[in-house]
N, C-alpha and C positions, 0 to 999 in steps of 0.2 A: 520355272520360277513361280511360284505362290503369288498371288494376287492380295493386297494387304488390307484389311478389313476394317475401319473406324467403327467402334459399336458405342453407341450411345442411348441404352435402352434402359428404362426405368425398370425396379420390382423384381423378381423372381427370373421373368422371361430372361435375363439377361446371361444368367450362366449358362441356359438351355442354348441360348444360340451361339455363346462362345464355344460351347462343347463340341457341336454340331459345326463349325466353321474349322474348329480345328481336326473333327476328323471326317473333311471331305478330300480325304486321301492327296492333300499336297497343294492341292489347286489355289486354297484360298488358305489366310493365316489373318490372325488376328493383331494387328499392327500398336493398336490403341484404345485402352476400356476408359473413354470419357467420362467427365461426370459432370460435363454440363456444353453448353452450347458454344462458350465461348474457345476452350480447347477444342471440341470440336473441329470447329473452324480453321484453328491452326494447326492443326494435324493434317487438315484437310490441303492448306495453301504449303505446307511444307512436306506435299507430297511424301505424307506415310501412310497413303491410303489408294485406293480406286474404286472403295463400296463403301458405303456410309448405312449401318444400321440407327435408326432414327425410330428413337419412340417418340408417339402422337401427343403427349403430353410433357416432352423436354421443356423446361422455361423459356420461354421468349424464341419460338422458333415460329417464324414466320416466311411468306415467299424469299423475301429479300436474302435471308439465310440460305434456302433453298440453291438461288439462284449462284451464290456466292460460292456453294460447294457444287455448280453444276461447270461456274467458268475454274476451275480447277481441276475439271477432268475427274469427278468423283459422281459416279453412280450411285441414287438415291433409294434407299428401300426404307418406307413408312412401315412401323411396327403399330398396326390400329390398337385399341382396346372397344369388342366387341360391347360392352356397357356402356361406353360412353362415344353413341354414332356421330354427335354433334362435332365432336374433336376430329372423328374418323373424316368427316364432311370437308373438314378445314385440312386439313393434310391435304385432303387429295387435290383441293383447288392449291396447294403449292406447289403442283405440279414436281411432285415426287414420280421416281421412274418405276416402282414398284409400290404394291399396296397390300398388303398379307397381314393374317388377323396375329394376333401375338400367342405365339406356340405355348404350349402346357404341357406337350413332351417331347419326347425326341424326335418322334415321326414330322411332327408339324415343325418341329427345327430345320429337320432335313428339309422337308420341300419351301418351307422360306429360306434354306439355301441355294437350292438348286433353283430356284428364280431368278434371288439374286445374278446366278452366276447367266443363268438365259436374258436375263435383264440388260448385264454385261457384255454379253456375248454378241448381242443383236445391238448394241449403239446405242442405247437411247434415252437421249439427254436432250432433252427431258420429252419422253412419251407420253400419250395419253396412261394414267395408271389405269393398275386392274384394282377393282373396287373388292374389299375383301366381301366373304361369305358373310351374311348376316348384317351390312350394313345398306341403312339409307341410300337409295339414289336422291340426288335434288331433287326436287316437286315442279313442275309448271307454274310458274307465275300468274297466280288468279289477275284480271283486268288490265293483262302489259302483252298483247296477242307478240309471238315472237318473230321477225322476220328474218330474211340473211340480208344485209346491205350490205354497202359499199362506204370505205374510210378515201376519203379524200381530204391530204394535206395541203395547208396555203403555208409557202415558204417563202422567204424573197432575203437578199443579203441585205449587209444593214444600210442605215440611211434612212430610215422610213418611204419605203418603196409605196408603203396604202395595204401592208397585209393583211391587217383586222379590216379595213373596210371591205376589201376581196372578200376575206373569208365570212362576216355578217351578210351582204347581201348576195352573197349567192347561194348562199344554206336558205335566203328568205324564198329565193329566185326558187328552188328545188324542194320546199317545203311546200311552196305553190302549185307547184306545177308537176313533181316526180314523187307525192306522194308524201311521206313525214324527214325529216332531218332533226341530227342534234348537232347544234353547235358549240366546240368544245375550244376554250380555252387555254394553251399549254404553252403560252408563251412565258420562261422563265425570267426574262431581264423586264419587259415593261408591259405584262397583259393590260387588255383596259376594255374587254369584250364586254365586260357587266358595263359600264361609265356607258360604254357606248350605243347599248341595247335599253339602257335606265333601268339594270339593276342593282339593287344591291350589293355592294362587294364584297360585303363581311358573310355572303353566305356560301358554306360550304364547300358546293359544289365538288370541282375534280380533285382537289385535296382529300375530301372525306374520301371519293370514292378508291379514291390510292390507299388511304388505310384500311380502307373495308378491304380491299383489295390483300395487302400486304399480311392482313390475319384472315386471310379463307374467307371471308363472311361477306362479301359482293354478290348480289345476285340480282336478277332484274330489276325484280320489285325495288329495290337499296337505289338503283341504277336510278329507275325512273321517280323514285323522292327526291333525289339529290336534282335533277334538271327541270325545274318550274318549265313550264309551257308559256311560251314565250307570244303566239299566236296561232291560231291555227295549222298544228303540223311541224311548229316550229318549237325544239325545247334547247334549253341553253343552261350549259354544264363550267358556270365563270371557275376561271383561275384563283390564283394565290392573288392576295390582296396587294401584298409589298413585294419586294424582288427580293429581301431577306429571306423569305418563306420555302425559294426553292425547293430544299433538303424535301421538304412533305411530297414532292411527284418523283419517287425515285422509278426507273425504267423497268424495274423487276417486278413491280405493282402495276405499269401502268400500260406493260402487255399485258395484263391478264384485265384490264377495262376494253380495251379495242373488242374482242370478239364477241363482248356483252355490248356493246355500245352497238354491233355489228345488229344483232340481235334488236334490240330498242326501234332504232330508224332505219329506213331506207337510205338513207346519206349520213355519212358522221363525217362535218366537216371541220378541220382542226387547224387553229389559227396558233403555227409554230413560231419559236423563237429564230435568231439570225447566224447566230452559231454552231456550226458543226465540228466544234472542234471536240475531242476524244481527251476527256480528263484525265484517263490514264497515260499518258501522253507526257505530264506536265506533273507529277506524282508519283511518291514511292509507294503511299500506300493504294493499294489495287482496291479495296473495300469501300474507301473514301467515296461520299455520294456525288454522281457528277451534275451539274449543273445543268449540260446537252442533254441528259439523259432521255428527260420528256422527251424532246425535239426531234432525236435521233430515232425515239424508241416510236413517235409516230409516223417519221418516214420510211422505219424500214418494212408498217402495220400496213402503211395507204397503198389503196391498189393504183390509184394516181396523184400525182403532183401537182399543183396549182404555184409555179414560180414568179412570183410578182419582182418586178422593179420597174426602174423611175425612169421619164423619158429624155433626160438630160443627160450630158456628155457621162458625167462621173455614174450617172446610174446606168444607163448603157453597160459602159466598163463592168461595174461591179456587176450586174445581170449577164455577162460572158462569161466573165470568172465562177460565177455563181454556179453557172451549168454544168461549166469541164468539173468544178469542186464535185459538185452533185455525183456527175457522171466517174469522178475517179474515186469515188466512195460506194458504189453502185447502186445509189438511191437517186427515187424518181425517176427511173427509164423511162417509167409513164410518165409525159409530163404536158402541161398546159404551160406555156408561159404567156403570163399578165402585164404588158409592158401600162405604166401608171401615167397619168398627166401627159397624154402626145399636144403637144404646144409650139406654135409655132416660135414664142420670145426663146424658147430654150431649146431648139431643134433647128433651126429654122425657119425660110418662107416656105420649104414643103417641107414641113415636120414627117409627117408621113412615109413621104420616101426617105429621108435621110435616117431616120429609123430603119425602115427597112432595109436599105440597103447595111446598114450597120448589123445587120442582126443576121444577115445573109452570108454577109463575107466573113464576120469574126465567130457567129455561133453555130450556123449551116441551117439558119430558120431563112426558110422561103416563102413558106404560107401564112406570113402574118398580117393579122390583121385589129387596124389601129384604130382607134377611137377616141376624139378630142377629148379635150379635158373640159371638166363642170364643176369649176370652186361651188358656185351660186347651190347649186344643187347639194354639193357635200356638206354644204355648210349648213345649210336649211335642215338636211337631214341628221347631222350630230344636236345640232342648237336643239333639235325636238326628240333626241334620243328614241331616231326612230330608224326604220331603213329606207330605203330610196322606193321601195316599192310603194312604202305607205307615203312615205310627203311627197316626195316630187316622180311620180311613177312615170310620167312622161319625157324626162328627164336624157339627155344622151347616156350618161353614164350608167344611168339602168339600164337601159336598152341594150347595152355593153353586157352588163354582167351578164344580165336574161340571156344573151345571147350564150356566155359560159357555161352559164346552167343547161341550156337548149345543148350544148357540143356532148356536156360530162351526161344527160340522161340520153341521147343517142348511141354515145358508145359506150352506153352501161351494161350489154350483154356480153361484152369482148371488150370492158377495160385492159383486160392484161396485154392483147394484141393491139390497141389502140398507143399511135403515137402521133396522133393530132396534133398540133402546136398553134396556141391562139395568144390573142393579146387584148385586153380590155384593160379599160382605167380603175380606180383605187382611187382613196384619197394621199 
């Protein structure tokens, strides 16, 4: 049975490769000659296809497109045009499964078929592409030296467990002490990473960098304009300003920020939203942009978790549930958990053991370790929209975090075999 072909190629090349598809003796067949991206697509989800010929210059093809024809089970082949490398650049960061220059006769039909079909053949959805003959690699980014880090997510279920406070001082903790950090924003229902650092909200930040992202055009340099240097070591990449704004972080832009943000700092620490729920779930239409997406698409990036909750009865509860969720989604196997505010008024006379032993018998946490709670402190430190390192550095709950920060840069050569489990406060 023929393997059915979407071709959506602008200009001349396009009967070259239908010709050349129809006669690869059987194997593939030409299902659909598109004329624009939005058929595309639906030829694509109505399964009459499993190879998408895609010219570099279709209108309004971008990753998210990409991405859409890739959860449909259609293998992607970018048709470059050698004249114009800039476009050629931007395909290939869409993570297309193939990269071939656009044919001029039969011969060069044939072998961007028989790619195609090795392309096919091998899985790969979505591969690193092959970069055609004659085009541009990216350049090094003059004055952004590159590293490899590490993505560490701060998650906690709702209630306001202290997640942004978690996730600010201890990107401050790890900026200090492990080198450079960026602290990123991606909480869709109530970010407030800027308010809380005394930035500015209205600027850009991880929004733009999702659209730079979503047309090819992200790169360090883009990277590191977009996150002001926040202090020494420390850059910060704020959120959407209102919870309207969601749609601007969708997940198909905002895996392809993770391995450049990886690239930027030694830590890229990301203060997620509370929700794990799966849009598609709750929706007919599958395209529909989800909400989780951010949230999702940074736990499933982080090489560890930072799970915060609250140290009272209902956030207990909700920090058990939190886990098994986690755990039967299979995000966070690495994980840190942050228990918030250990108090005796809401825990009891030994907060501490009753904690723990809560965390033992319901979660199977046995090495935890607790750390009173410091309004005085938290409050000094938001009032001057600073972090605890800088107003109250002597502070118990710094001492807490630092201590987080000291767990995540120890088992930062063997995050992925690390399963530590810790607990510090939060506001």
């Amino acid at each position: 049975m023929s393997v059915g072909v979407l071709c959506a190629v602008q200009g001349s090349a396009e009967s070259i490769i239908v010709q050349a598809v129809e006669g690869s003796g059987g194997r593939l067949s030409v299902t659909r000659r598109c004329a624009d991206l939005t058929e595309l697509l639906a030829a694509a989800e109505a399964g009459l296809g499993r190879i998408a010929v895609v010219s570099v210059g279709l209108d309004l093809l971008d990753r998210e497109s990409v991405d859409v024809l890739h959860r449909a089970g259609v293998t992607v082949v970018g048709v470059a045009d050698p004249g114009r490398p800039w476009l050629t650049e931007r395909l290939q960061a869409f993570g297309v499964d193939l990269l071939a220059e656009s044919p001029r006769d039969e011969e060069g039909a044939g072998e961007l078929v028989q790619g195609a079909l090795a392309a096919l053949d091998a899985g790969t959805a979505p591969a690193r592409p092959v970069p055609a003959a004659g085009t541009r690699q990216p350049e090094a980014t003059p004055g952004v030296p590159a590293v490899d880090g590490s993505v560490v997510a701060v998650w906690g279920p709702t209630g306001a467990p202290g997640r942004t406070t978690v996730a600010v001082n201890v990107a401050a903790e790890l900026a200090a002490t492990g080198g450079s950090a960026l602290l990123v924003d991606a909480d869709t229902y109530g970010g407030c990473v800027a308010q809380v650092v005394g930035l500015l909200d209205e600027a850009p930040g991880l929004a733009a960098a999702a659209r730079a992202a979503g047309q090819g055009a992200l790169d360090l340099h883009t990277l590191a304009r977009l996150a002001p240097v926040l202090s020494p070591g420390l850059r910060v990449l704020s959120g959407v300003s209102r919870a309207d704004r969601w749609p601007e972080l969708p997940a198909s832009s905002l895996d392809a920020v993770w391995p450049l943000a990886r690239s930027l700092a030694r830590w890229t620490v990301v203060d997620c939203g509370f929700c794990l729920e799966s849009d598609e779930a709750i929706t007919f239409d599958t395209r529909a942009p989800q909400r989780n997406g951010a949230t999702l698409s940074a736990l499933e990036a982080a090489d560890v978790v930072v799970v915060v909750g609250g140290a009272d009865p209902v956030g207990i509860q909700r920090l058990v549930r939190g886990l098994g969720e986690l755990t039967d989604l299979g995000l966070g196997l690495n994980r840190v958990v942050v228990v918030n505010r250990v108090r005796s008024s809401a825990a009891g006379a030994r907060p501490g053991e009753a904690v723990a032993r809560a965390l033992a018998r319901y979660a199977g946490v046995t090495d935890a370790h607790l750390v009173p709670d410091d309004r005085a402190a938290l409050d000094a430190a938001l009032l001057e929209a600073r972090t605890l390192r800088e107003a109250v550095p002597g502070s118990p709950a710094r001492r807490a975090l630092a201590g987080v920060a000291a767990r995540l840069g120890a088992a930062a050569p063997g995050l992925v075999a690390s399963t530590a489990t810790l607990q510090a406060v939060g506001r």
